[in-house]
N, C-alpha and C positions, 0 to 999 in steps of 0.2 A: 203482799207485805207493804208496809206503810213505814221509811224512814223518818226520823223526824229530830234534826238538829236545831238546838236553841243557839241564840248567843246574845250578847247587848248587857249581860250581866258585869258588875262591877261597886266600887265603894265612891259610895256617897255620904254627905251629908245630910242632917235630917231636914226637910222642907224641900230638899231635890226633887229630880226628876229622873228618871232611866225609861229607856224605849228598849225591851225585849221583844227578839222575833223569834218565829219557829218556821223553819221551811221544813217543806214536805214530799217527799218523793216517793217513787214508787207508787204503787194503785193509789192515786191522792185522788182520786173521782169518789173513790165512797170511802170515803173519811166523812162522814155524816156529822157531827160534832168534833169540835176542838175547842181541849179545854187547856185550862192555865192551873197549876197547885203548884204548892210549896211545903216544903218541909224544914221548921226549925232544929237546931240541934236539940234532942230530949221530946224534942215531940212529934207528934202524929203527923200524919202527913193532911193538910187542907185543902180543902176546893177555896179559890180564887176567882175566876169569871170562864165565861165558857161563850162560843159563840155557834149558831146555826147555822154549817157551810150553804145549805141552798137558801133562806128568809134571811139572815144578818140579825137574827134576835138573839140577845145579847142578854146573859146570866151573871149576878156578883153576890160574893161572900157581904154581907152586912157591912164588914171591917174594913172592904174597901172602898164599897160602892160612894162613887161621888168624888173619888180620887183617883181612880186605875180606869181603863178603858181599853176593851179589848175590840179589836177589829182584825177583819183580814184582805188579803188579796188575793180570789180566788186562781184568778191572771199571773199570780207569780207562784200560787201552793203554798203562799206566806202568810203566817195570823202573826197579830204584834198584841203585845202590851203596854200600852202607854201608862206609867205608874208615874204618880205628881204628891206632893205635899207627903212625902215619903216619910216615915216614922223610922225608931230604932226598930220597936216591933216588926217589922215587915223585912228584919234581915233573915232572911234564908235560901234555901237552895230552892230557885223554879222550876217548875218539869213541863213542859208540855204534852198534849195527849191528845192520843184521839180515837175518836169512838165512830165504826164501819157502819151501825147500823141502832139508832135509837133503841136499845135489851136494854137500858137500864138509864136508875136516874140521874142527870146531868152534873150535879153537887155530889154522886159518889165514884171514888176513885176505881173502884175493882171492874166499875161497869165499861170502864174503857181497855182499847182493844190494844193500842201502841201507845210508847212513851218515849221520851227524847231523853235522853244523858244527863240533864241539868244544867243551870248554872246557876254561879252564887252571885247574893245581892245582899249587900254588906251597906248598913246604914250607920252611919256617926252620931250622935248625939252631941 
């Protein structure tokens, strides 16, 4: 079992910044991928970035790439999201994830094995 608490979520302004983290306990040794989604209200839920726990190669949605940056610590069982130049678009609930062993592909959500509680991320315009 893989627990996985987010937090760092909160309301911003748009052009901000938020720093989401996910810590991870329990068998964190094969958590093999950890990814970041989001789910607005009315819609589907998205992939967002995703990172490689053993290379550090590093996955993004189109919509954020060049503004979000996800990284981890494998030393703490901590991956962050550093989210910049934040939009309204980009308010929703963040989920983190993670996936025990490469079955499926990166950008789809069902392929992952554990998931964190959320939090919200509320952007102002």
């Amino acid at each position: 079992q893989v627990q996985l608490v987010e937090s760092g979520g909160g309301l911003v302004q748009a052009g901000g910044s938020l720093r989401l983290s996910c810590a991870a306990s329990g068998r964190t040794f094969s958590s093999y991928v950890m990814g970041w989604f989001r789910q607005a209200p009315g819609k589907e839920r998205e992939f967002v970035a995703a990172i490689i726990r053993s290379s550090g190669s590093t996955y993004y949605a189109d919509s954020v790439k060049g503004r979000f940056t996800i990284s981890r610590d494998n030393a703490k069982n901590t991956v962050y999201l550093q989210m910049n130049s934040l939009k309204p678009e980009d308010t929703a609930v963040y989920y983190c994830a993670a996936m025990v062993r490469l079955t499926g592909p990166i950008r789809i959500g069902n392929a992952y094995d554990y998931w964190g509680q959320g939090t919200q991320v509320t952007v102002s315009s």
